[in-house]
C-alpha positions in Angstrom: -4.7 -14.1 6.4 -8.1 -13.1 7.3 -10.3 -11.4 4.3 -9.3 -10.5 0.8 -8.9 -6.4 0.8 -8.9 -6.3 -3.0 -6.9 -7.3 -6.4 -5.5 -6.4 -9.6 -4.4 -7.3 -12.4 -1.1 -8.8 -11.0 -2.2 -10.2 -7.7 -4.4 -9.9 -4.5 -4.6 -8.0 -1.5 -5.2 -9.2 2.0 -5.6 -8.2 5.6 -3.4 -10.3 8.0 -1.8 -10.8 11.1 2.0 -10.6 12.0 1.7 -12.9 15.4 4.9 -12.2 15.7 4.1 -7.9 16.8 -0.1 -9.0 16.9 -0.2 -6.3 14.3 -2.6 -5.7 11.8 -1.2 -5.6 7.7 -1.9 -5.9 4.5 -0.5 -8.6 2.1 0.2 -8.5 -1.6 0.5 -11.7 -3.5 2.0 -12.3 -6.9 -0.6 -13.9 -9.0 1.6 -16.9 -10.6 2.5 -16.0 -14.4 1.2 -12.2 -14.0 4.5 -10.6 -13.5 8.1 -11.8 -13.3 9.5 -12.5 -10.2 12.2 -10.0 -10.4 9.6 -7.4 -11.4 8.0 -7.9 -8.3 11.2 -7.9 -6.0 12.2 -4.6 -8.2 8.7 -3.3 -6.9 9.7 -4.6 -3.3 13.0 -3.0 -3.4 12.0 0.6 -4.7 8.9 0.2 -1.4 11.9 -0.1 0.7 13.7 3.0 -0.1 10.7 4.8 0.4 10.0 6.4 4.2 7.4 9.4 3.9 4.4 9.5 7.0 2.5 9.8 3.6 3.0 6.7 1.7 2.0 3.0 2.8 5.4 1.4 4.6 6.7 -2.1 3.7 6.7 -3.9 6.6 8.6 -7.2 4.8 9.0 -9.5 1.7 8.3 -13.6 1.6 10.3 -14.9 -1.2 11.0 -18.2 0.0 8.8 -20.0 -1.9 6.0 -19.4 -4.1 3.7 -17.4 -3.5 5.9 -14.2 -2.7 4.3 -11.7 -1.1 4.6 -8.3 0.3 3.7 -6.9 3.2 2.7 -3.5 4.1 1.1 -0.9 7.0 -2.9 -1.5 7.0 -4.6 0.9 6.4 -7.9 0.6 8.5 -9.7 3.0 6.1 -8.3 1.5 2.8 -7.6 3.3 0.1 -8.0 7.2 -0.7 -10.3 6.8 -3.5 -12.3 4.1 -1.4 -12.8 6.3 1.8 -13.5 9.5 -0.3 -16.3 7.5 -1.9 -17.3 6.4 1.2 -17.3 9.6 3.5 -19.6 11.6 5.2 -19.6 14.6 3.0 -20.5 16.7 6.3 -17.1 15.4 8.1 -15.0 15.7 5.1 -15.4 19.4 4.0 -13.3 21.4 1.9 -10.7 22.8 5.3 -10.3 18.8 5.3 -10.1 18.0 1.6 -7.3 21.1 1.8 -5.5 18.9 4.7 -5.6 16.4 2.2 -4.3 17.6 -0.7 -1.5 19.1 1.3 -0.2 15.5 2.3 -0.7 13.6 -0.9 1.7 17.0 -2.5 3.9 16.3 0.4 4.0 12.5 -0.5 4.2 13.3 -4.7 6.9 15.8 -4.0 8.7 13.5 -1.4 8.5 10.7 -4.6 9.6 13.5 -7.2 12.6 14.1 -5.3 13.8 10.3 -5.3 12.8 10.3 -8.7 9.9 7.4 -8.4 6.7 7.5 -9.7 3.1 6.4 -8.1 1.0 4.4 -9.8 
């Protein structure tokens, strides 16, 4: 794992490296005694049923030993709130906030419809 992306309350987030494709992801681990294991390979499982352009794609699940993790698509720009933050107001302006808000109802509807919820 290179660099820690970020964390919560349950675990961290890092950027890695699947040798195996030389592809870029991200990695979630499960912060011993934050969450039950099955609670986290629930969370795993409902990631896998999910396939919208979107939504962040799990990639695969390490539950061998601990620490579990799971890994996920990198996103090079992190997360929405981070890059909207982050942007140059000039690039991003309202025809592109519109774009935006047309794929995130995409993604919510595509989530409604499988009857899932985002957090």
């Amino acid at each position: 794992m290179k660099h820690k992306l970020g964390g919560g309350q349950y675990g961290e987030v890092y950027e890695g490296v699947w040798k195996k494709y030389s592809l870029t992801v991200a990695v979630k681990t499960l912060k011993e005694d934050t969450m039950e294991v099955e609670e986290f390979l629930k969370e795993a499982s409902v990631m896998k049923e999910v396939k919208h352009p979107n939504l962040v794609q799990l990639l695969g699940v390490c539950t061998r030993e601990p620490p579990f993790y799971i890994i996920t698509e990198f996103m090079t720009y992190g997360n929405l709130l981070d890059f909207l933050r982050d942007c140059n107001r000039q690039e991003v302006n309202a025809v592109v906030l519109l774009y935006m808000a047309t794929q995130i109802s995409s993604a919510m509807e595509y989530l409604e419809r499988k009857n899932f919820i985002h957090r």
